[in-house]
N, C-alpha and C positions, 0 to 999 in steps of 0.2 A: 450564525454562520453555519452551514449546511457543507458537512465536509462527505467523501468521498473517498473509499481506501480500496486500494485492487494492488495486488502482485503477480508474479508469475504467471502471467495469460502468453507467455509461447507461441505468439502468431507469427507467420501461421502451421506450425508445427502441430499445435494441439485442437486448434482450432481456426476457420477461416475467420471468423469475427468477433468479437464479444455479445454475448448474447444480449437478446433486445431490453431485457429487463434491466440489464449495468447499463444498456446506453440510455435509456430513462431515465436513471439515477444519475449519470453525466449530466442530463438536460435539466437537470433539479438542482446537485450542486452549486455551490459558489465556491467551492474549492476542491480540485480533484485529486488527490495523491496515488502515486505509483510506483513502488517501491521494487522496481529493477526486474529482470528478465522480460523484456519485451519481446526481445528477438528480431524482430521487424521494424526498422523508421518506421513503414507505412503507419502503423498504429500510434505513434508518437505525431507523426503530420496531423494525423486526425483526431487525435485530444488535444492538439494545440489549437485547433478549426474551432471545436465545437467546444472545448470547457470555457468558463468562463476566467475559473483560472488553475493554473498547473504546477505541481511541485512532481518532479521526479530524481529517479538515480537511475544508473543500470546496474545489471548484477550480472554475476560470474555466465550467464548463456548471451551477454549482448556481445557484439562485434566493435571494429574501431565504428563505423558511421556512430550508433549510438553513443559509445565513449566518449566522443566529438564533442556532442550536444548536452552532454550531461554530466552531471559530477558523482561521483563515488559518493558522499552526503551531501544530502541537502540540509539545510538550515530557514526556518523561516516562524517570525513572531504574529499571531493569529492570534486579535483582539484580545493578549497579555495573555495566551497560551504559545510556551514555545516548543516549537517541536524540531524534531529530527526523523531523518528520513536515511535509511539504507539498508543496503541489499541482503548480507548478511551477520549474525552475531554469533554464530556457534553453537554448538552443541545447546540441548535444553537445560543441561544440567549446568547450573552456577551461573545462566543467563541473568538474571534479574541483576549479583551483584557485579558481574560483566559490565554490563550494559550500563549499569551506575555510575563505576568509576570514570568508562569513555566518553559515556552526552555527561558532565555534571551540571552542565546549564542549559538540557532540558527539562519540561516536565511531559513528555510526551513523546516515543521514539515508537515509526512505525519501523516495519520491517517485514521481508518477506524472506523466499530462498525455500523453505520446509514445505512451502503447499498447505502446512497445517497450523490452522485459523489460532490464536493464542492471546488472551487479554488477562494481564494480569499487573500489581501495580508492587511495586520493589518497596524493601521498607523505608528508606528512603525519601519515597513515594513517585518517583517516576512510571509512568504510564506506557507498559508494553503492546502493542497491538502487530499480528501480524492479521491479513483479512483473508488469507489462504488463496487459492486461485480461483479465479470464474470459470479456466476453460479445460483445467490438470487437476483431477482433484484425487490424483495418489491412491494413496490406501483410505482416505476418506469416505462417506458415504453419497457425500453431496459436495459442488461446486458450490465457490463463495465467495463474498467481499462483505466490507463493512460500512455504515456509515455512522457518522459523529455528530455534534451539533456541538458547538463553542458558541458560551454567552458567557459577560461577563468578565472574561477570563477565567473561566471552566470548558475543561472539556467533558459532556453530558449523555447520555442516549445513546452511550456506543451499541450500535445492533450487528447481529453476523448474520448476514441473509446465503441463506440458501436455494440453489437453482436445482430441479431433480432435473435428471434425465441426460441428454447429451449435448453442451453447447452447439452452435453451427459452426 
């Protein structure tokens, strides 16, 4: 299973659309996740079109329309990986055992909100991912998302891809 991770793309505040190469990577996935700051339905209409399929939340810049349609966490079990999904978790510091005690029946919480891309695993062993943004990328060097592979019941191949230059 060919997973999918994007946050904080700001459309169309930061950018008019997600660059070509995330919409590729939609057309690839079998699971897209999106972990809150849309800012725009429009962009939500259109990964509900085109993925195949969709887990999202909204975060602290969406409005009620998106609130509407989406919940503050997601929850969903992928081939005996369970994951979670929301917008913020606080500061970096003391994240890992944060985020422990609130999912304890994850093994996998994405998240966004910082722009800045974070994989690391609690001792615990819960699995942190944030994929940074595709179209805001702060004080980073480069624009970003992630994607996973679940087999098994593992989650495998987490990669952080980078886009240089300036989304559209």
């Amino acid at each position: 299973m060919r997973l999918l991770l994007m946050a904080d793309t700001h459309l169309p505040k930061r950018a008019r659309d997600l660059p070509a190469p995330l919409w590729a990577a939609v057309d690839e996935a079998d699971v897209v996740i999106h972990a809150g700051d849309w800012v725009s339905v429009d962009l939500l209409d259109a990964l509900e079109a085109r993925a195949a399929r969709l887990i999202g939340v909204y975060g602290n810049n969406d409005g009620p329309e998106l609130r509407a349609r989406l919940p503050e966490v997601a929850r969903a079990e992928l081939d005996g990986v369970r994951l979670a999904v929301v917008h913020e978790t606080g500061a970096a510091t003391g994240r890992e055992r944060r985020c422990t005690r609130a999912y304890p029946d994850a093994d996998v919480l994405v998240f966004g909100h910082s722009h800045i891309p974070w994989d690391t695993t609690a001792g615990q062993g819960l699995r942190l991912l944030n994929p940074g943004s595709p179209t805001d990328r702060r004080r980073r060097p480069t624009h970003t998302w992630m994607t996973a592979e679940i087999a098994h019941g593992r989650l495998d191949g987490v990669t952080l891809h980078h886009l240089e230059g300036t989304p559209a």
